[in-house]
Every structure is written in structure tokens, then in C-alpha cells.
C-alpha positions as CSV (number, residue, x, y, z in Angstrom):
1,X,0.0,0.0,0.0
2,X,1.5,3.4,-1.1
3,X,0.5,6.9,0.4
4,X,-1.9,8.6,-1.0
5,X,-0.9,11.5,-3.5
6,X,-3.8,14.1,-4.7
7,X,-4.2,15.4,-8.1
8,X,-5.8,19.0,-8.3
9,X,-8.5,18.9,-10.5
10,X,-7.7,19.6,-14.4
11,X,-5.6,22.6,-15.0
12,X,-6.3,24.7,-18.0
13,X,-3.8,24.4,-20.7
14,X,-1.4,27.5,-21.0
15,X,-1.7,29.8,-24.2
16,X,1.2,28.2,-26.6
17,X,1.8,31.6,-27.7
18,X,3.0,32.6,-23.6
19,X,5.0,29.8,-22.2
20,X,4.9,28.8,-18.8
21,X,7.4,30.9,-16.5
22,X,10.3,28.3,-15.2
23,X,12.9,29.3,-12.5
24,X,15.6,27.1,-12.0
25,X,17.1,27.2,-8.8
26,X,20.7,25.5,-9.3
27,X,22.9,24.8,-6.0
28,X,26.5,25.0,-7.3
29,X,27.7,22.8,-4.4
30,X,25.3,20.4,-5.4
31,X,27.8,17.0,-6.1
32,X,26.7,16.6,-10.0
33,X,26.7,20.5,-10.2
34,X,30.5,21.2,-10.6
35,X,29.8,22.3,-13.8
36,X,27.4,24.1,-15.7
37,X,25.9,21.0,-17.3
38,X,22.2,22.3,-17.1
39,X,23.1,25.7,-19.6
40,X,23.0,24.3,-23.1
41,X,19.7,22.5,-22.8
42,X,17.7,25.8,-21.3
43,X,19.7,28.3,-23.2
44,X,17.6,30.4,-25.4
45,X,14.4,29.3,-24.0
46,X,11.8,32.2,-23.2
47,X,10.3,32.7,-19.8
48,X,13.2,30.9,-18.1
49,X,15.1,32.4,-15.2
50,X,18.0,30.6,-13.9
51,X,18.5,31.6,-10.7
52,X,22.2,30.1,-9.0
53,X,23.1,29.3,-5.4
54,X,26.1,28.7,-3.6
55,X,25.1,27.4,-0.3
56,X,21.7,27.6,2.3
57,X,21.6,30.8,3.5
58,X,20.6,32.0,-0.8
59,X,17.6,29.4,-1.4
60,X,15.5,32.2,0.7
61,X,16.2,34.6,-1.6
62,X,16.2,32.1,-4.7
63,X,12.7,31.1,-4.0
64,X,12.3,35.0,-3.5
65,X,13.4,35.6,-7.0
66,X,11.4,33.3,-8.5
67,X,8.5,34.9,-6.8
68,X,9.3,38.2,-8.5
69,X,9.1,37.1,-12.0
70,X,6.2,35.1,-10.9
71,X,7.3,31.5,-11.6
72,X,4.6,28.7,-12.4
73,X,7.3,26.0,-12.0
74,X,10.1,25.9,-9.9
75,X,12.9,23.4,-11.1
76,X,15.6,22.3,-8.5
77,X,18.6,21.6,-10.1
78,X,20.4,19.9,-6.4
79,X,19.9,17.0,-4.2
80,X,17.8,16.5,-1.2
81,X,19.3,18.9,0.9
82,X,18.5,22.1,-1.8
83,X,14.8,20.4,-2.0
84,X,14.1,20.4,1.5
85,X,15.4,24.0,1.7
86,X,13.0,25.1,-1.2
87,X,10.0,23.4,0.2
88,X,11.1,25.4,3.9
89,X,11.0,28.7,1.5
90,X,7.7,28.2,0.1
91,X,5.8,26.7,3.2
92,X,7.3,28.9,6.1
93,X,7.7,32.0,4.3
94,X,4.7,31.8,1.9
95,X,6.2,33.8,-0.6
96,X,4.1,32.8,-3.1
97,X,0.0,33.3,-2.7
98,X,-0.4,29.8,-4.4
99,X,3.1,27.6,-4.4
100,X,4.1,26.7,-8.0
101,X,4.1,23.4,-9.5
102,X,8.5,22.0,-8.4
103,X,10.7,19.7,-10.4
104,X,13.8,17.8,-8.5
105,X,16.6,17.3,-11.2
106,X,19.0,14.2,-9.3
107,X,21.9,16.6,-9.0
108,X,22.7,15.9,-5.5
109,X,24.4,12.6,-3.6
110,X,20.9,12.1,-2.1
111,X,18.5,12.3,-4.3
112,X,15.3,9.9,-2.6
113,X,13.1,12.9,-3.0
114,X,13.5,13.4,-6.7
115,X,13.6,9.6,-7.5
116,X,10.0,8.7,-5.8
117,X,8.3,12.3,-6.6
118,X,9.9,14.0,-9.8
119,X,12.8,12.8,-11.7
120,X,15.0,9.7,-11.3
121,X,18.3,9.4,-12.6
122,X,19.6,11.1,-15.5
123,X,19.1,14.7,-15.2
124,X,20.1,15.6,-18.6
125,X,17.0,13.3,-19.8
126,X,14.8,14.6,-16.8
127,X,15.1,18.8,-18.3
128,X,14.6,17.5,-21.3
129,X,11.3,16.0,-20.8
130,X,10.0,19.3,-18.6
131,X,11.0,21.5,-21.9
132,X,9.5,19.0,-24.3
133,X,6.2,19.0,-22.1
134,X,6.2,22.8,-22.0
135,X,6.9,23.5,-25.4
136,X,3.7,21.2,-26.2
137,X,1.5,22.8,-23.4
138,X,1.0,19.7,-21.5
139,X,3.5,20.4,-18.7
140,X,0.7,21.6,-15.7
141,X,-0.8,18.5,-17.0
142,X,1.9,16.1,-14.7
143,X,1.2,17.4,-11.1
144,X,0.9,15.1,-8.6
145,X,0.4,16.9,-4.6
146,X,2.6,15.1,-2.2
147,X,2.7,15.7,1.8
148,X,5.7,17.3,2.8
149,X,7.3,16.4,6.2
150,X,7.1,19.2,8.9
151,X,9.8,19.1,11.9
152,X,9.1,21.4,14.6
153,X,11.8,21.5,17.5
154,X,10.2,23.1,19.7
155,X,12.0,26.4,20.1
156,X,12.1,29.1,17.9
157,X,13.3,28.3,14.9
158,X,11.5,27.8,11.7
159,X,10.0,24.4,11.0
160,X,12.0,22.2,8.9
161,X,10.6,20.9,5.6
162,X,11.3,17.5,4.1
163,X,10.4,13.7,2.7
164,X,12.5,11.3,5.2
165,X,13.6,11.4,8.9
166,X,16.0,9.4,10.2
167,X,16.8,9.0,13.7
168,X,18.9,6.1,16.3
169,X,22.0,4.4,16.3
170,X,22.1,4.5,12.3
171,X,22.7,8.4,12.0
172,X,26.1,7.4,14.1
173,X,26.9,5.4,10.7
174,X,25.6,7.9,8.5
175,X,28.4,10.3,10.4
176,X,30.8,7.7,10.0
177,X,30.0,7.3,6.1
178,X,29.8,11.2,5.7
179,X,33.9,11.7,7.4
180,X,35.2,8.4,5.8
181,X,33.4,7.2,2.4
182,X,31.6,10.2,1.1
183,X,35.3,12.6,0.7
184,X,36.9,9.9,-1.6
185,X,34.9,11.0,-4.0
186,X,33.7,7.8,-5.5
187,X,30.2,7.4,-7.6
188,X,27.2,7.4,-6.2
189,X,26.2,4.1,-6.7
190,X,29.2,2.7,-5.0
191,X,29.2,5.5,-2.3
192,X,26.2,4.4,-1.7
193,X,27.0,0.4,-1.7
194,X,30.2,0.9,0.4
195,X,27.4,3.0,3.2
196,X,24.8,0.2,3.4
197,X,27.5,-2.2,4.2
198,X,28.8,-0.3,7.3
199,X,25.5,0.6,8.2
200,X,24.2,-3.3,8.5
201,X,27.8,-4.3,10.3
202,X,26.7,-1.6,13.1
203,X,23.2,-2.9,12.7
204,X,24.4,-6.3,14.2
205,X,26.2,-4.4,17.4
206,X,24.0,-1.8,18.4
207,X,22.2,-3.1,21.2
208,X,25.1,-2.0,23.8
209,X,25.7,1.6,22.4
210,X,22.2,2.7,21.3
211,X,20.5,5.2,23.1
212,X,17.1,5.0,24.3
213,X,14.0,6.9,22.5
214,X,10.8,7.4,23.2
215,X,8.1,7.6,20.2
216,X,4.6,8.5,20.4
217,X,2.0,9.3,18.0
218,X,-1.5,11.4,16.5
219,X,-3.3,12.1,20.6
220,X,0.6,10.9,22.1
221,X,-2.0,8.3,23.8
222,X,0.1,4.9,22.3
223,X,3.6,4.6,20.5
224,X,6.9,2.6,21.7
225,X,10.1,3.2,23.8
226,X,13.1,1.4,23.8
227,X,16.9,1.1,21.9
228,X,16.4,1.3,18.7
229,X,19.1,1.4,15.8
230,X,16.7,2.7,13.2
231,X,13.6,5.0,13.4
232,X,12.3,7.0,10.6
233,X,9.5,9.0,9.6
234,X,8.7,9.6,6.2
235,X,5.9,10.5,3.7
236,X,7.8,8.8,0.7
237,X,6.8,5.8,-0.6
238,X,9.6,4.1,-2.3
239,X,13.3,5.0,0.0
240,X,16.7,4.1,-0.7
241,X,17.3,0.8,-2.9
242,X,13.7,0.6,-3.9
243,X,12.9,-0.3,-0.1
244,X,9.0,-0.2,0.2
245,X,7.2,0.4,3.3
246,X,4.1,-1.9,3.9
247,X,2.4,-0.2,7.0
248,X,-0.4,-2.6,8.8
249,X,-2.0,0.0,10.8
250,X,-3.1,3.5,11.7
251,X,-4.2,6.2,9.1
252,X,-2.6,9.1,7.6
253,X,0.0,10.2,5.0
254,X,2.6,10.0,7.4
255,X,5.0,6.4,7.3
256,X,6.4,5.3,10.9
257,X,9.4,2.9,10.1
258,X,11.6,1.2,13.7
259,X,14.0,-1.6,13.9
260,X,15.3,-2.6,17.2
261,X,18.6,-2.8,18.3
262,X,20.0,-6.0,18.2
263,X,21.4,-8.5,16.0
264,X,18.6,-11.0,16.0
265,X,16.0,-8.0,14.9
266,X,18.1,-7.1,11.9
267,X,18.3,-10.4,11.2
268,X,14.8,-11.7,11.0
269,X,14.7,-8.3,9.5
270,X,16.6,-9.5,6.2
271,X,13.9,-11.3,4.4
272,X,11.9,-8.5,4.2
273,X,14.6,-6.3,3.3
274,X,15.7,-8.6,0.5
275,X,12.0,-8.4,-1.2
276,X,12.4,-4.7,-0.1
277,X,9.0,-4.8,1.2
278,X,9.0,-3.9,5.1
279,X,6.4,-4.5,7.6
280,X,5.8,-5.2,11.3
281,X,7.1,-8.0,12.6
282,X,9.3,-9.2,15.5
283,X,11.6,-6.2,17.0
284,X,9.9,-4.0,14.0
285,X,7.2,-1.7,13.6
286,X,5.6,0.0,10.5
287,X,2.3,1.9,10.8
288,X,0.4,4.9,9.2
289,X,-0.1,8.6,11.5
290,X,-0.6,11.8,10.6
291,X,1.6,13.4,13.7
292,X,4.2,12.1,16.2
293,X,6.6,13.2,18.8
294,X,10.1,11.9,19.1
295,X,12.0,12.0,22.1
296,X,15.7,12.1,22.3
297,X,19.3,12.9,23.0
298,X,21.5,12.7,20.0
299,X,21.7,13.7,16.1
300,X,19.0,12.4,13.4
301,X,19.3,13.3,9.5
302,X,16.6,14.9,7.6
303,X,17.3,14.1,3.5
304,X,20.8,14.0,4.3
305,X,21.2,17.0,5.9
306,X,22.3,16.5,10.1
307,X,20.8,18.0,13.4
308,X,20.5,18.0,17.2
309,X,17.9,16.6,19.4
310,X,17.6,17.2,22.6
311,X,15.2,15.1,24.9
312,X,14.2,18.5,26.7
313,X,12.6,19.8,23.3
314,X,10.8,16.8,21.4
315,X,10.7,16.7,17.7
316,X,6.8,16.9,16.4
317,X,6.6,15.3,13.0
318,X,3.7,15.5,11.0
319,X,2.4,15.9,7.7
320,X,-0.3,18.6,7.0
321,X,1.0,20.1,4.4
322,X,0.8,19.7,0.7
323,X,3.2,20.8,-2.4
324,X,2.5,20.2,-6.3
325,X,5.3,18.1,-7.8
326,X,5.7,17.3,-11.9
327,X,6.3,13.7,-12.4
328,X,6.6,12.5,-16.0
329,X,7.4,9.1,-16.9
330,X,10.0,8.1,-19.4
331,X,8.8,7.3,-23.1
């Protein structure tokens, strides 16, 4: 069972004669953004507005740009770190009365968000599909809403935007992967490879280091405590290597993934990680919610980006909030 993703009803088609406005928001330090790959396939084309970024603190005013010349798409031209930045622009600072349709070009090291919602793979073949659709008028016709992840700390700061939270003993291994595999600057697919690998080995010797957490969910009337060495909360359906979450219970758009610490967990674990198709089971929960609270000490990754918990300031996680995402399959 997938999570449900809304389609607005029909959109009119745009005059041929005025092209839909496109800003592409392009993160230079985006790993497959070293160079300018993206210039000679939107060169020349009217109505488009490339807008370039060199780190976080310019997606604000990126998406601000993109406001001004009143953008009906936004393409992101980065990985899932730029994404989840653009979605934060939209949905905290509502810059725009009515967000625009977004496209995720795979042009980052982690690019889960673009794969299950926008454009997996090549990104060369991904703009060229968006142009071709809006040169025939068509493009508004590939929205698909998807429920964005909120994470409020529970201080002042802005709430964080995303698709995937990840939480226990495995962000230690993400840090591990991020100091020691990611620098040598191999591909992705290998990267990646090499990083499930170390992440299982510490999978089998967690249970002494892992720190306890506390999880509750929708009223905080039920959830689970414990040692965990994976939690995760996430509105995407398909995650890393095609893994599918098969929640059993609850309602809402919001996917509660935990593995216990422990080598016999991961282990009765592997069968369904194998078919890539995960549900409940012994030392494993999935299940559906539309709000949680997570409680504790210690770092958790949001799209591949890293932060600090602290048990003092629980994490609420929910999923209210809706963006419009262009999708189109390859001929």
C-alpha cells in the first residue's frame, strides 16, 4: 500500500503563444553541479530564469526571485538537501500566494526525493522531458500533490521541511560514512554500496551503544520506547534501494518505520529487506499517523542534511501540508 498523493482537478492548458514561467534554482555545491551541465539545454528558451546558489543561506532569496518574476514551475537543479530548503521557503515564508508546481533534477548525492516524486536518474534526460512537455503545453498537466514532512523543535526556529527522517543508532553510521566514504569522491552508486554495508555491520552491534527513544503518535495516547538502531519517519513511498514500506496499521499520509537494536532484529529483518518490502514484525514496527513526537538525545538526519535533538525539546513530525510536484514518466 503506497501513500496517497492528490491530483488537483484539471488545469487549464497555458496559451502556446505565452510559455509557462520556469525558474531554475541550481545549488553549485550540489555533487553533480561542478559544472554548468544544465546551460546548453535551457539556453535560449523564453520565460526561463536561472537563478544560482552557492550554499543555504541563498535558497530564501532564490525562491524570493522566483517569486518576482512570478514562476509557475520551480525546477531544483540539487539534491535533497536544496529540495528540502526550497520546500522550507515556500511553506514557512509563503512567498508565493499559491506555491508553483516544483521539479527535482538528481543533482545531489541524495536524491530519494526526486527519485520517488519528480525525476529519477539522468538529469540531462529529466530537463529535457519538462522543456518538451512545456513547449507542447502539456507540462501543468503532470502534477501530482505530495505531503511534505514538517519538523518542529520546539524552540524558535522555523519548522524544517522534508520527505525522510532518520533517527537512532544509524545516523552514528551515517556520520561515520559522511567523514570516511563520502570525501573519496567515489560514484554514487558505489558510495552508496560501500554505506549500506557499514550501516548493517553496526546494525548487528547496536544493542550495547544505542541510546534509548521514546516515540509517540497522532493524541501521544500509544507509540513505543526502547533502543532502537533505526527510526524514521517519512511521507515517501519508495526510499533508498527501492525499499517499500508496507504499513499494517493507523491512518494518515505520514510512514512510521523502527528496527530494534540488536542482531537477531536485523536479522529476522533481512527477508523483508531482500524483497524490499518492510512491515511489522518481531523487533519491528511499520504503521500509518498523521503526527508524532520523538524523544531524544543525540543527532537524526533529515534528507541528508544533520541536526540536534535534545530530549528537553521533542521533535513533532507531522504531515499537513501539501506541495505540487511534476512527475513524468519516461517514453
Amino acid at each position: 500500500m503506497t501513500l496517497a498523493a492528490t491530483t488537483p482537478n484539471p488545469l487549464p492548458d497555458p496559451d502556446p503563444q505565452k510559455p509557462l514561467v520556469i525558474a531554475v534554482i541550481t545549488n553549485v555545491g550540489s555533487t553533480q553541479n561542478q559544472t554548468n551541465w544544465i546551460e546548453p539545454y535551457v539556453a535560449g528558451e523564453p520565460g526561463l530564469v536561472q537563478i544560482t546558489t552557492s550554499g543555504p543561506a541563498d535558497i530564501d532569496v532564490a525562491v524570493g526571485k522566483a517569486a518576482a518574476v512570478k514562476a509557475d514551475v520551480i525546477i531544483v537543479n540539487g539534491g535533497d538537501g536544496t529540495a528540502d530548503l526550497v520546500f522550507s521557503a515556500l511553506l514557512n515564508r509563503k512567498t508565493f500566494t499559491t506555491p508553483p508546481a516544483v521539479a527535482l533534477l538528481a543533482a545531489g548525492k541524495t536524491n530519494m526525493t526526486a527519485a520517488a516524486w519528480s525525476f529519477d536518474g539522468d538529469k540531462v534526460a529529466a530537463i529535457k522531458r519538462i522543456l518538451a512537455a512545456r513547449r507542447k503545453g502539456s507540462l501543468l498537466r503532470h502534477i501530482t500533490h505530495r505531503p511534505i514532512l514538517t519538523i518542529e523543535t520546539g524552540n524558535d526556529r522555523p519548522a524544517l521541511r522534508g520527505a525522510f527522517l532518520g533517527a537512532a543508532d544509524v545516523v552514528n553510521g551515517i556520520l561515520f560514512c559522511r567523514e570516511h566514504i563520502y570525501p573519496m569522491k567515489l560514484p554514487n552508486p558505489v558510495s552508496h554500496a560501500l554505506a549500506l554495508g557499514i550501516l548493517f555491520w553496526r546494525g548487528f552491534f547496536s544493542g550495547a551503544r544505542a541510546e534509548p527513544m521514546e516515540a509517540r503518535w497522532d493524541d501521544g495516547a500509544t507509540g513505543e520506547s526502547g533502543k532502537f538502531f533505526f527510526i524514521s519517519a517519512t511521507t515517501l513511498d519508495k526510499l533508498i534501494i527501492g525499499l517499500s514500506p508496507q504499513p499494517d496499521e493507523g491512518a494518515g499520509a505520514l510512514h512510521y518505520l523502527s528496527l530494534r537494536a540488536g542482531a537477531g532484529v536485523l536479522l529476522k529483518a533481512m527477508p523483508k529487506l531482500v524483497t524490499k518490502n518492510l512491515k511489522s514484525g518481531s523487533g519491528r514496527m511499520v504503521r500509518r499517523t498523521q503526527r508524532m513526537t520523538l524523544t531524544f538525545d543525540g543527532a537524526y538526519t533529515l534528507d541528508g542534511e544533520l541536526y540536534k535533538a535534545s530530549r528537553s525539546q521533542p521533535l513533532t513530525i507531522s504531515a499537513n501540508e501539501t506541495l505540487p510536484f511534476i512527475q513524468i514518466a519516461a517514453i
